[in-house]
N, C-alpha and C positions, 0 to 999 in steps of 0.2 A: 203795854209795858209790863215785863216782869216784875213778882214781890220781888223785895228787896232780900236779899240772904240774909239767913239769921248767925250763921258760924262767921267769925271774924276776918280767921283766912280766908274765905271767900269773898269777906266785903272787899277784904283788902286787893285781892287780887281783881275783882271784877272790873277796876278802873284801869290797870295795865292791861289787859286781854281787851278792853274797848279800844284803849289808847293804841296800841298796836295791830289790832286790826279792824276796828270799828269806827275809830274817829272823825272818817270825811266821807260826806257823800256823794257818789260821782254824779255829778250834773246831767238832767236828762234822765236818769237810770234809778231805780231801789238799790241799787251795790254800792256797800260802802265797804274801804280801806281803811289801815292806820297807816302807822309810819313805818309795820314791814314792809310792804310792797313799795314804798314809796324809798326808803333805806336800802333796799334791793336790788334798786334801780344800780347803785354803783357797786362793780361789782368788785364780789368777793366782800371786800369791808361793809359793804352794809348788811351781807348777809349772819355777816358775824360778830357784826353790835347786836340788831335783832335778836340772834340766838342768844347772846349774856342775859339780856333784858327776860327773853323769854324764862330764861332761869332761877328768874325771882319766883315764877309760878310752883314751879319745882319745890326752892325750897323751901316756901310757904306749906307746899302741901308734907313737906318731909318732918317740918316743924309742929302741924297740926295733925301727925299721926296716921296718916291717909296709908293706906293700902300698899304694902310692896308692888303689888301687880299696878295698880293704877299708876305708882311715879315709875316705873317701866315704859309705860304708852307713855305718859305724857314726855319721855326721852325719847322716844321712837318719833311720835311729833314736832318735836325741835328736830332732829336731826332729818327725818324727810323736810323739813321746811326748810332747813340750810344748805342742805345739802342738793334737794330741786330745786329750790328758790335761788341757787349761785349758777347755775347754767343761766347761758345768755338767752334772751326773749322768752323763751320756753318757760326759764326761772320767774320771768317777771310777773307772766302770765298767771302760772300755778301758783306766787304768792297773792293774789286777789283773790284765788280760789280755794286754797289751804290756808282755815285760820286756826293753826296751830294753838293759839292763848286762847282763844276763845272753846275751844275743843279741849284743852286743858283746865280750865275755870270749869268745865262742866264736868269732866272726872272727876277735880277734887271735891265739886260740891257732891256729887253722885255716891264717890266715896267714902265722905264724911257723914252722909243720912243713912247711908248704910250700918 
């Protein structure tokens, strides 16, 4: 188990970056999902609830000061993730594999120890 983050934005975000892609464990397997891949499933609309939600991360990090270059990636990471994650099976597949929030929570933490 990871410490616990010490900056706020981070706590704060670390529960939406699990919740959207860390929240279930697939049965049989170490790989767990959230509710993008699973929100993904229908397309197009769920790949673009996911991306709103993903955007709280954003602007957590824009409010806590984080790095121009870092909230760049982490726009580059929602939009690969909406944008492969909305093609059919292929998308579905790459969202179990791209965890966008999760790769997001770890720039802003990265950026803000900086």
């Amino acid at each position: 188990m990871e410490p616990e983050p010490t900056h706020p934005a981070v706590r704060r975000t670390k529960r939406v970056a699990w919740l959207l892609d860390e929240a279930i464990r697939i049965p049989g397997t170490n790989r767990r999902v959230g509710l993008d891949p699973i929100l993904g499933l229908l397309p197009f609309v769920g790949d673009f609830v996911t991306a709103f939600f993903s955007l709280y991360i954003v602007v957590e990090a824009i409010i806590a000061g984080a790095k121009k270059r870092t909230i760049v990636r982490m726009l580059v990471n929602i939009g690969l993730d909406t944008v492969l994650g909305s093609l059919p099976i292929v998308g579905d597949l790459f969202d179990v594999y791209w965890k966008a929030n999760v790769k997001n929570r770890k720039l802003l933490e990265e950026s803000l120890a900086s």
